[in-house]
N, C-alpha and C positions, 0 to 999 in steps of 0.2 A: 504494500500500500504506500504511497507517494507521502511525503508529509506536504500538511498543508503550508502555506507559507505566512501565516502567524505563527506557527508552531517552529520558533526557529533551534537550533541545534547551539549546543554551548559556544562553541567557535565561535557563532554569528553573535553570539551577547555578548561575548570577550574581546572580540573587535571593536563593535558599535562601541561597547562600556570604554575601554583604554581611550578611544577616539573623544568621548563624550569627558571624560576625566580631565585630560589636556587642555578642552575648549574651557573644563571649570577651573582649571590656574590659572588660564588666563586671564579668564573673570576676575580673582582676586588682582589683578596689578592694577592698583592707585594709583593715576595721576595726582597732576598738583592743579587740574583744572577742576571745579567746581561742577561748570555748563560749559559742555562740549563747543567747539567755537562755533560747530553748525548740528544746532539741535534739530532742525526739521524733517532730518532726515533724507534729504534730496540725494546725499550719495545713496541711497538704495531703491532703486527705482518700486513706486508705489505698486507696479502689476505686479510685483514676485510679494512684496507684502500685505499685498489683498487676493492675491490666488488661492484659489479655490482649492481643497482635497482631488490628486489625480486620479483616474481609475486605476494609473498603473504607477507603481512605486518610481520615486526621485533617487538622483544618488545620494549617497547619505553624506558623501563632503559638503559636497555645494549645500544643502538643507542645514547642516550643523553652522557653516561660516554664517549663513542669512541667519540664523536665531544671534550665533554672536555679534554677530553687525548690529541688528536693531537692540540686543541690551545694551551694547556699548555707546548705542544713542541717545542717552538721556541724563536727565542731569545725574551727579553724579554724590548720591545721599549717601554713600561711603566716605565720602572726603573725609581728610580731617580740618577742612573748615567752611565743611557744611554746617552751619549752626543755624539751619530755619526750621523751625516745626523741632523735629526729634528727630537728630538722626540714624540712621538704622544702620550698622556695622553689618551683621547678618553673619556672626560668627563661621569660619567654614566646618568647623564641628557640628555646627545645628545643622545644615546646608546635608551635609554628610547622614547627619542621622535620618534628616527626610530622605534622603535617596535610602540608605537603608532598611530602611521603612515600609516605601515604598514597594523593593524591590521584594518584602514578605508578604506584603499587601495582606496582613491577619485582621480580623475583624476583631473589636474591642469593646462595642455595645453592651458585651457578657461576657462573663470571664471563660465561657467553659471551651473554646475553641484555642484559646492563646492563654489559658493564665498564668503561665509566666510575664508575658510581656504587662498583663492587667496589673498586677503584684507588682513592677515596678512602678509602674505610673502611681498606683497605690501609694507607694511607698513614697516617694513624690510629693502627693498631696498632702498627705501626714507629716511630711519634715514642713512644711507650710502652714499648716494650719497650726504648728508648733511654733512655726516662727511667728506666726502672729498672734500666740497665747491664747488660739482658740480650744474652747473646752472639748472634753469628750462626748459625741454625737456630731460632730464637724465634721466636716467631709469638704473635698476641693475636686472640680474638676476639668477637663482642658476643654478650652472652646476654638472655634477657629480666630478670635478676636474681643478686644472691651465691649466692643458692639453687639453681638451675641451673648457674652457673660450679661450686659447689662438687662437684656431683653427676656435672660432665664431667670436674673433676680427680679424682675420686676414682677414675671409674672407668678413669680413662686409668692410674692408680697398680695400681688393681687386675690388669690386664692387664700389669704388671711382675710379677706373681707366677708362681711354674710351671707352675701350671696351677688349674682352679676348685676343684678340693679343698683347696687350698691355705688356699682363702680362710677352713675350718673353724677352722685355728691362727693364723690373723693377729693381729698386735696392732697398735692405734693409739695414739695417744700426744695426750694433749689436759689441756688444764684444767678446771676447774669455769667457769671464765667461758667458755671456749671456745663460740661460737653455737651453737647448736643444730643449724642446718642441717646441722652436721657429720656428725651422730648421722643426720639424717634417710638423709643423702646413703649411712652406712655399710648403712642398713638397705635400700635401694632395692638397691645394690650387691650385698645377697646374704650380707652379714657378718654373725655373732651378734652380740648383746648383750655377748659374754664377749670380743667382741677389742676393748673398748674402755678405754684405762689413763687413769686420772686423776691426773695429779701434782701434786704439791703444786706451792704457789704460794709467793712470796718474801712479806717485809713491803710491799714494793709491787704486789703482784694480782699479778705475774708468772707463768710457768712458769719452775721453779727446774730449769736446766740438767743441774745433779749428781744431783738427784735425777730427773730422767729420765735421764738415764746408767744409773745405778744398776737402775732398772725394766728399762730396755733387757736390759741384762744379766742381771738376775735372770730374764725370760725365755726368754732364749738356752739358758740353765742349765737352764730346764723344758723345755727342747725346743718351744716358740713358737717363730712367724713373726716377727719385727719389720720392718713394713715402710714403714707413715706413721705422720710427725712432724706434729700440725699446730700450727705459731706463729700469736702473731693478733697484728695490727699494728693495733691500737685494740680493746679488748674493748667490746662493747655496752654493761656495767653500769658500768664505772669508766674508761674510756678508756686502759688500762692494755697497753704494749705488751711482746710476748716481746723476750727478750735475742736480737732475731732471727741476729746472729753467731754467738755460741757453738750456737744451735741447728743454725745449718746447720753448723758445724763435725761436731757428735755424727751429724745424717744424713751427711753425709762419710765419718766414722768409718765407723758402721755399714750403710753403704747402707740409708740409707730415704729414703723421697720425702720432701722436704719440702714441706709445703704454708703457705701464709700469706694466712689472712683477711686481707685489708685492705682490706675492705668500707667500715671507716671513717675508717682512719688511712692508707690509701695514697695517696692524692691529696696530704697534705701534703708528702708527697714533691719537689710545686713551689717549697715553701718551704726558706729555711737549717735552720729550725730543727728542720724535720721532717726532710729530711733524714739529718739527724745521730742522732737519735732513732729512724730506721728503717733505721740501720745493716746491714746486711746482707739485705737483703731481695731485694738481684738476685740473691743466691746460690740463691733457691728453685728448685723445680723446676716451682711453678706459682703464680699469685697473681691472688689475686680481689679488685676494685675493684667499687667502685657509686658511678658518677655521680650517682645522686637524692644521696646524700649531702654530699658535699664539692666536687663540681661544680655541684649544687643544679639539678640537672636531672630531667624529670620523671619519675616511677614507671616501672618496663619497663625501665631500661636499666643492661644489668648489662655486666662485660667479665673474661674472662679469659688471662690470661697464660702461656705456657709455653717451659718452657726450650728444649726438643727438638718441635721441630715433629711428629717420626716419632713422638710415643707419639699425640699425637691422631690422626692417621692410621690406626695399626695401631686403634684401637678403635675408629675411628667410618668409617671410609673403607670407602664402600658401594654399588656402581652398578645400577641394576636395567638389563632388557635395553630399556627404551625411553630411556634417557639416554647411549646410545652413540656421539652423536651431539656431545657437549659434552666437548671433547678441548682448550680454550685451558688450556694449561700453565704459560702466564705471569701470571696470578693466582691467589693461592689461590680454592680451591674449600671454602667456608664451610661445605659439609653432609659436608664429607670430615673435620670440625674438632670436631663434635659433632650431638647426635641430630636437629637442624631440617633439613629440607628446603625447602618453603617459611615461609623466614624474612620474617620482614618488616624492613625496612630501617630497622635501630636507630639504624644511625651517622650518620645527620640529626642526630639531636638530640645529637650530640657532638657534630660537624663543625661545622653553624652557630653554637651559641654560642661555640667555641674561635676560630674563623675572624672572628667579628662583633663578638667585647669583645677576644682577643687574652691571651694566655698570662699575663701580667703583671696583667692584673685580675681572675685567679680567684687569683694568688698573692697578692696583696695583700690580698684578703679574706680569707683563708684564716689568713694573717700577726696579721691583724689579731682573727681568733677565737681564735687562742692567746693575742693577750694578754689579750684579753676574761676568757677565761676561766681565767687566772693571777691578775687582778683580784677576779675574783670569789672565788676560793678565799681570797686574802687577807684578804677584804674577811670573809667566813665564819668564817676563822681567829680574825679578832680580836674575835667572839662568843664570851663563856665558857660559855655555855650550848652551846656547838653542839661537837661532837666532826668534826673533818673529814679525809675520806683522803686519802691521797699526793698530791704537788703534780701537777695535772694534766698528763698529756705532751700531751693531744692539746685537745680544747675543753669538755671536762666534768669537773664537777664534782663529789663526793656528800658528802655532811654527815648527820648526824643529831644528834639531843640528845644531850647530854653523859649523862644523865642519868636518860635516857628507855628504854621497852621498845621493843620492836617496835611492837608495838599504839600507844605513844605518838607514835611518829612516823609513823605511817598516819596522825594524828589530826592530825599537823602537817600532812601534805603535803595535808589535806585542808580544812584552816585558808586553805593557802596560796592553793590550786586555786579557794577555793568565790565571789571575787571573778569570775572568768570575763576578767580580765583577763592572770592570770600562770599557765600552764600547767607544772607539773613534775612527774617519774614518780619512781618506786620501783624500788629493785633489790637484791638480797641476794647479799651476798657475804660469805663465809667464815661463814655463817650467820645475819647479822647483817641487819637492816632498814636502810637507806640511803636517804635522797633524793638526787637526781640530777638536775642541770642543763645541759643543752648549751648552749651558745652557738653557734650552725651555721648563720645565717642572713643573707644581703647587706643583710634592712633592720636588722639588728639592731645598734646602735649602745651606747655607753658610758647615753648618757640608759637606753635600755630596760632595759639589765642592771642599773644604779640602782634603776631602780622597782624592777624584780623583789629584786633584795635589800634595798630598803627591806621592801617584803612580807613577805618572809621574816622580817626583824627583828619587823615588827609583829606577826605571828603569833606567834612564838617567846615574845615577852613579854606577849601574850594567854594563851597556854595557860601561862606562870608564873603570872599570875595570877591562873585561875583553879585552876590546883594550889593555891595559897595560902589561895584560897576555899572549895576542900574538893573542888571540882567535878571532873569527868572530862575526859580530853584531847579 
């Protein structure tokens, strides 16, 4: 009998593989450009990157070079002075463990097909839910992203209410920096527009505790639900964290779920400094991490955390009548935890980098992007030209002209950006236009941050002098 030709012969995957492996070292070489000098892509002509599936097979050089041509076309969020948004390293360890992964392609919804690999992930979530001093009936588990954690806490929150009419008079409880995802996660959920409460914020971006007290109860008063709080433990635009204590103090008070973004500021957790600064965070009832960020591992891998094992259960815990068969009770069962069935196996790419560098050199870098980025504020500060916000808790920074509109600091960040060497974003908080610099990255050292705020100076005192000039920013 002929093999078929998906049914390839070891040769033929130890070719393609060796071929495929080379194209990914290549991928790891960092330049010192940011954005490629021609992002649009013109050298690859658009018909080979909108062509369609052949009926008959391509050769496999030419197809491996066109995948690397168009990754190699884009900006370039490895940099080490990429500092807009978060940047994402994407360890080649995690990279590595997806392929291996991959390449077993085990299901992991149940333990009873793979419980080996379930029993690591397990174990995984337990060193986590440990580190954040969550009690015993906690449970953690991996999602594709904060986006999805946030949409499985929400809705496990949701199914604490009495019932779905319920969900008409609910109220949530958030800030102006609060992510977005949140809002998404309320709308998918089933909640209106009208249960969602915006509280002010402190002189440092925070959510002001009294003044969500205060909302709480003027709710209560209208005859409102109240029933999620949610803290963020690093906000996206300013890295500004809730008073996560006193918050879970008030959900206490008032029975509400608390929930706590820490998509970005949860990992530092590893560290003293964070720590101390994410003060009450075990106390939540659910909390959301992402690896790409402050583990620096690749895109896809999100995790969430919960206090009570049994609310994920009661929402998502689901058997059709052909899975009657997968009754192992001694690990959890991952699609009884949220909406996947077949998952694909995330916690590779935790497991291997955690297990291959070793707990103490993602804390050390981690340590070392706080100071980074207490540096750089300083360094900012002592600009009289530059107006800059609260001293950073976590590894970002924002500034704008003292001086300047809005529009004039678009014009700076666009001063800064237009070298393709030093990458930084924009953010508005409290109304206002802001530049924002992360410092989030393992190549990113003291030299890099230098450059990039020598940049910054030089820009600053280019657009003074051409204000002096008469010219536009």
């Amino acid at each position: 009998m002929s093999r078929r030709q998906l049914d390839w012969p070891d040769t033929d995957i130890g070719r393609l593989a060796r071929k495929a492996v080379d194209a990914f070292v290549g991928a790891q070489r960092i330049g010192d450009r940011v954005v490629p000098a021609e992002l649009s892509g013109k050298d690859i002509p658009a018909t080979e990157l909108e062509r369609y599936p052949p009926e008959l097979p391509r050769d496999e050089d030419a197809l491996l070079r066109l995948f690397s041509a168009a990754g190699r076309n884009a900006v370039e969020n490895r940099a080490a002075r990429f500092m807009a948004f978060f940047p994402t390293r994407g360890l080649p360890a995690g990279a590595l463990a997806a392929m291996l992964a991959a390449g077993y392609n085990r299901p992991t919804g149940a333990p009873d097909y793979a419980p080996n690999l379930v029993r690591m992930e397990h174990s995984l979530m337990r060193w986590l839910c440990d580190l954040f001093a969550l009690p015993g009936g906690s449970i953690g588990t991996m999602t594709s992203g904060t986006s999805i954690s946030t949409l499985i806490a929400v809705a496990a929150a949701a199914d604490t209410l009495p019932d779905v009419a319920s969900r008409a008079n609910a109220t949530v409880y958030v800030t102006e920096q609060t992510h977005h995802c949140v809002v998404k996660a309320l709308r998918v959920a089933g909640f209106p527009a009208t249960a969602l409460r915006e509280v002010p914020m402190t002189p440092d971006w925070d959510m002001d505790p009294e003044a969500a007290r205060g909302m709480v109860a003027a709710d209560r008063a209208a005859g409102r639900l109240p029933f999620l709080l949610v803290g963020t433990a690093g906000t996206t635009a300013s890295g500004a964290i809730d008073a996560l204590g006193e918050l879970a103090d008030l959900a206490d008070e008032e029975d509400l779920w608390f929930h706590v973004d820490g998509a970005y500021g949860g990992f530092f957790q590893l560290t003293e400094r964070g720590g101390r600064r994410l003060a009450g965070i075990g106390r939540a009832d659910s909390i959301a991490l992402d690896p790409p960020k402050t583990l620096f591992l690749p895109f896809g891998t999100g995790v969430l955390l919960v206090r009570e094992a049994a609310h994920l259960h009661r929402t998502f815990s689901q058997r059709g009548d052909y899975m009657t068969d997968l009754d192992d009770d001694s690990l959890p069962a991952y699609a009884d935890l949220g909406p996947e069935l077949s998952r694909e196996y995330r916690a590779s790419q935790l497991w291997l980098p955690l297990h291959l560098h070793g707990v103490a050199a993602f804390r050390e870098t981690l340590d070392d992007m706080l100071s980074l980025a207490e540096f750089a504020h300083d360094d900012l500060a002592g600009d009289p030209a530059l107006e800059v916000g609260p001293r950073p808790r976590l590894a970002t920074v924002v500034f704008r002209l003292a001086d300047g509109t809005d529009e004039d600091n678009r014009g700076l960040l666009r001063w800064i950006n237009q070298d393709g060497r030093t990458h930084l974003s924009g953010c508005v908080v409290e109304g206002r236009y802001f530049l924002r610099m992360t410092v989030l990255n393992p190549a990113t050292y003291r030299s890099e941050v230098e450059g990039a705020l020598a940049g910054i100076h030089d820009a600053v005192r280019r657009r003074v002098l051409t204000h002096q000039r008469g010219g536009g920013a």
